[in-house]
C-alpha positions as YAML, in Angstrom:
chain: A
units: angstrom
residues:
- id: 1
  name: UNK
  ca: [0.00, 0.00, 0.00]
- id: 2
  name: UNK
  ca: [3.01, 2.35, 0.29]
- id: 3
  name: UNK
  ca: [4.43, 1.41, -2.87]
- id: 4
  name: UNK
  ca: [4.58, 4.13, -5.86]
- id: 5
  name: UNK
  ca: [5.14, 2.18, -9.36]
- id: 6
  name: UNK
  ca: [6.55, 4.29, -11.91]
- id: 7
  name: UNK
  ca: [7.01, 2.77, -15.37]
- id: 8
  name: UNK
  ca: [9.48, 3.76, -17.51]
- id: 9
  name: UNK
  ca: [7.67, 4.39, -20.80]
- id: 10
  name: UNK
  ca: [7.97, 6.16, -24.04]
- id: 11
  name: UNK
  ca: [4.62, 7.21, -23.52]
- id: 12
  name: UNK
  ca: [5.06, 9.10, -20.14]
- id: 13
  name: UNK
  ca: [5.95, 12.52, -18.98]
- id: 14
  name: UNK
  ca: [9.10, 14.04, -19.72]
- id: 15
  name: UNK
  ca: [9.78, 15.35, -16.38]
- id: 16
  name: UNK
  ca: [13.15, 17.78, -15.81]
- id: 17
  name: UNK
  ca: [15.31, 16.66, -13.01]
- id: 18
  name: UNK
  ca: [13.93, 19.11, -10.61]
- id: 19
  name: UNK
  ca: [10.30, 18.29, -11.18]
- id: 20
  name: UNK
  ca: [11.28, 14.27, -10.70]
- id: 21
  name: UNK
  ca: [13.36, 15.32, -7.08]
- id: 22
  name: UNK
  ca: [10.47, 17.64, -6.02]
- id: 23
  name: UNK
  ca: [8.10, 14.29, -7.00]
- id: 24
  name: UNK
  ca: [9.97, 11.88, -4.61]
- id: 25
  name: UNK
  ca: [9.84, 14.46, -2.25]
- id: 26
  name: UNK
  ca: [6.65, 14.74, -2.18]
- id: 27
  name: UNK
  ca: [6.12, 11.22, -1.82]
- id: 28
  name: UNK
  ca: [8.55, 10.35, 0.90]
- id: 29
  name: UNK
  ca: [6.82, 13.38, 2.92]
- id: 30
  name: UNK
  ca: [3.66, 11.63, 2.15]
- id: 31
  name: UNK
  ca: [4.88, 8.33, 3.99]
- id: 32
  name: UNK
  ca: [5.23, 6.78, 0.77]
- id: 33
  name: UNK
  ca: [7.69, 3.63, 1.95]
- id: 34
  name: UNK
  ca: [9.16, 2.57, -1.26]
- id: 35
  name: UNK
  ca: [9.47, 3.81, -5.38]
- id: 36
  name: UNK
  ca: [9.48, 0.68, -7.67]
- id: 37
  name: UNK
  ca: [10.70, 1.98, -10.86]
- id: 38
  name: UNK
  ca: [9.78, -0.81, -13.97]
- id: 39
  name: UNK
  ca: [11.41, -1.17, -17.53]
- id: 40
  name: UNK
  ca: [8.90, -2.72, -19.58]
- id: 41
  name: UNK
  ca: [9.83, -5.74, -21.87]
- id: 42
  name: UNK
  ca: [10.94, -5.15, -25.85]
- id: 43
  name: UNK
  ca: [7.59, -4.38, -26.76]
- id: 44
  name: UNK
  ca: [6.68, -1.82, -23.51]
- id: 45
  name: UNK
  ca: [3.75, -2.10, -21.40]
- id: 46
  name: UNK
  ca: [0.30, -2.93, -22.26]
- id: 47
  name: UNK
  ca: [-2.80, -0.41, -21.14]
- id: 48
  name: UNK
  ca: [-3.59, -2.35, -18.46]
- id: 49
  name: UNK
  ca: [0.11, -1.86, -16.59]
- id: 50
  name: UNK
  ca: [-0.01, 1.91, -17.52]
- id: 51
  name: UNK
  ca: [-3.43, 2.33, -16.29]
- id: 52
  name: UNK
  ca: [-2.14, 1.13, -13.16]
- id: 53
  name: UNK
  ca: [1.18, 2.97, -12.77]
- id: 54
  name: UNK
  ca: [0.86, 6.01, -10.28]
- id: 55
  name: UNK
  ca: [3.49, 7.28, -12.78]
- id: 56
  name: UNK
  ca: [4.57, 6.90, -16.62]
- id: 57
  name: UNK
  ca: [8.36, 8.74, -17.16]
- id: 58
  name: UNK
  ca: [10.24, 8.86, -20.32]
- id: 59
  name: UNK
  ca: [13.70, 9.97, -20.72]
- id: 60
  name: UNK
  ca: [12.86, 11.99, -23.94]
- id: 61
  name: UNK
  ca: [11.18, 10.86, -27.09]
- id: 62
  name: UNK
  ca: [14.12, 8.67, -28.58]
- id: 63
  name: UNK
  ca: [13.79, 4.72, -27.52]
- id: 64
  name: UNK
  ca: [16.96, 3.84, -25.28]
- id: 65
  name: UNK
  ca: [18.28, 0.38, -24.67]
- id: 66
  name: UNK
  ca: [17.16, -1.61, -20.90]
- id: 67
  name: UNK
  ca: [21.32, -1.16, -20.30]
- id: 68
  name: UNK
  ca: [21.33, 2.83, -20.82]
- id: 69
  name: UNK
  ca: [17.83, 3.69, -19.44]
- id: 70
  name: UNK
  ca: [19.26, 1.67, -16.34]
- id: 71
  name: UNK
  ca: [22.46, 3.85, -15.89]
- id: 72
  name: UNK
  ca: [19.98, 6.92, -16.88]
- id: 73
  name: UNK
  ca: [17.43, 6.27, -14.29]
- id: 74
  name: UNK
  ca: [20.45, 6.11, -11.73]
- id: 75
  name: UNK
  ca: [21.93, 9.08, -12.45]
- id: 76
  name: UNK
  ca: [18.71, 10.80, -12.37]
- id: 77
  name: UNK
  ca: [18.14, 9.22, -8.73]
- id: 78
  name: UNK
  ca: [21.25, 10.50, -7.38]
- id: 79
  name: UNK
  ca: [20.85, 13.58, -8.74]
- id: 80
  name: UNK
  ca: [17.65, 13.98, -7.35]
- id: 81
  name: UNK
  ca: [18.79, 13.05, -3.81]
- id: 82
  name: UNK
  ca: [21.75, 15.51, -4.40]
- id: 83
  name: UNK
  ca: [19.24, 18.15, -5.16]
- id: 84
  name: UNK
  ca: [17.24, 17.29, -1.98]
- id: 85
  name: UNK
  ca: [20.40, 17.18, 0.16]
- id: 86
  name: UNK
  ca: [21.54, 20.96, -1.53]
- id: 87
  name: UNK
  ca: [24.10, 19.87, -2.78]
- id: 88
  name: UNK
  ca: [25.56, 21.27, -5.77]
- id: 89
  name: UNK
  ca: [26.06, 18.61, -7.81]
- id: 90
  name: UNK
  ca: [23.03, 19.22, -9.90]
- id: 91
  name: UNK
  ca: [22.97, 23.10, -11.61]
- id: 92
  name: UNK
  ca: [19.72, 24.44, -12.84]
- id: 93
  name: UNK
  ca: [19.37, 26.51, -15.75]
...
């Protein structure tokens, strides 16, 4: 019941690393216990999974490989975390 499932999907929002940081924050401040994040087979999720994702996120419009959208969706994790923390390893604008 604490669970958010995000699916990473060419159909979801394109969400700037601020927006995603300010999104887990809002979720861990919301007592949400755990993100699942989900990379969807060769042929992406079906209606059904999306329709039950509390998020769809797409790293841009251009289809990456499970290996890169992997190393991507770390980055963008630590980045966020940096940006919670003030740190300044993430520079906006």
């Amino acid at each position: 019941p604490g669970t958010v499932h995000v699916l990473l999907d060419e159909k979801g929002e394109q969400l700037s690393s601020m927006m995603l940081a300010k999104m887990l924050e809002r979720w861990r401040d919301d007592g949400r216990r755990e993100v699942r994040f989900l990379l969807g087979a060769a042929d992406g999720f079906g209606d059904a999974e999306r329709g039950q994702a509390d998020l769809l996120l797409a790293f841009g419009k251009a289809t990456w490989p499970h290996l890169l959208a992997r190393v991507m969706l770390a980055e963008q994790l630590f980045r966020a975390t940096s940006i919670l923390a003030n740190h300044p390893y993430h520079r906006e604008g």
